[in-house]
C-alpha positions in Angstrom: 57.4 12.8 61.5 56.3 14.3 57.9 58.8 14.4 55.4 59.1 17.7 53.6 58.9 17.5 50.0 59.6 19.6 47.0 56.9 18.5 44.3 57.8 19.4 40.4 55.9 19.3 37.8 57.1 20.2 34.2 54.8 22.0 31.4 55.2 23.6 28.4 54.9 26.7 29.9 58.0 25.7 32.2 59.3 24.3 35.6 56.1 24.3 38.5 56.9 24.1 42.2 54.9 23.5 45.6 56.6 22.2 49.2 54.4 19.4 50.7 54.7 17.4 54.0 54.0 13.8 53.0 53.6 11.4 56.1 55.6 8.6 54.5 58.7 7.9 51.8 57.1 8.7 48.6 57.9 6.3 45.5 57.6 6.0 41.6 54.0 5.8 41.1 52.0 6.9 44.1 49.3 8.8 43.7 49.0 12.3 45.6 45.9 13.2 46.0 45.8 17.3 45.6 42.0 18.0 45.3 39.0 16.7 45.0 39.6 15.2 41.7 43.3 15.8 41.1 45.9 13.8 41.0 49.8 13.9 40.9 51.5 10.6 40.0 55.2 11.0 41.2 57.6 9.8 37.8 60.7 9.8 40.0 62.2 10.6 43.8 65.4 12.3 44.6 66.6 11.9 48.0 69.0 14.7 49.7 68.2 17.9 48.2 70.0 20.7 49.9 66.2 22.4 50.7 64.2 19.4 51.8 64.3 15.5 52.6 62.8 14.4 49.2 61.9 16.0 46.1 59.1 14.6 43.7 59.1 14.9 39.9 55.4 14.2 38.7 52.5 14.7 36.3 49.0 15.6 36.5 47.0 12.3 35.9 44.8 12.0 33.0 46.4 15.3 31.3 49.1 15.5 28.9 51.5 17.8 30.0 51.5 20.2 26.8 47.8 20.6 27.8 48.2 22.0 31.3 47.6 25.7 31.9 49.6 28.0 33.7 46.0 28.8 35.1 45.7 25.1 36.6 49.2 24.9 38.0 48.0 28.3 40.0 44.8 26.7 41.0 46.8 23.6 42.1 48.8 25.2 44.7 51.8 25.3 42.5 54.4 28.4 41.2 56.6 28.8 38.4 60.5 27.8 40.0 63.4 26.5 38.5 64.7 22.5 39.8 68.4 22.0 39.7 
């Protein structure tokens, strides 16, 4: 059974959120693959959110996160959200 998780990624432009179903416990540095030739590396893992079974805090690998467009977190399946 697919865990659901709540992926966030933060840029200068602010606080970027997608829901995923992941097929097994993610951890500090796994890489989930989101395309072709992107990337997210999860920094950390919260367990027991209120709105899902994990939540993911990551970054884009290979791009600094001042340089990542509000365009890009679109194209990535992403929208602008707030994390508590």
């Amino acid at each position: 059974m697919p865990l659901k998780a709540q992926i966030v990624m933060l840029t200068k432009d602010g606080t970027w959120i997608q829901d995923m179903d992941l097929p097994f416990p993610p951890f500090p540095g796994l890489g989930i693959r989101i395309d072709t030739y992107e990337i997210l590396n999860v920094d950390s893992v919260v367990v027991g959110d209120a709105r899902c079974d994990v939540t993911c805090i990551v970054h884009l690998e290979g791009v600094a996160d001042e340089n990542i467009t509000v365009e890009k977190c679109l194209a990535l399946g992403f929208e602008k959200g707030v994390y508590v």
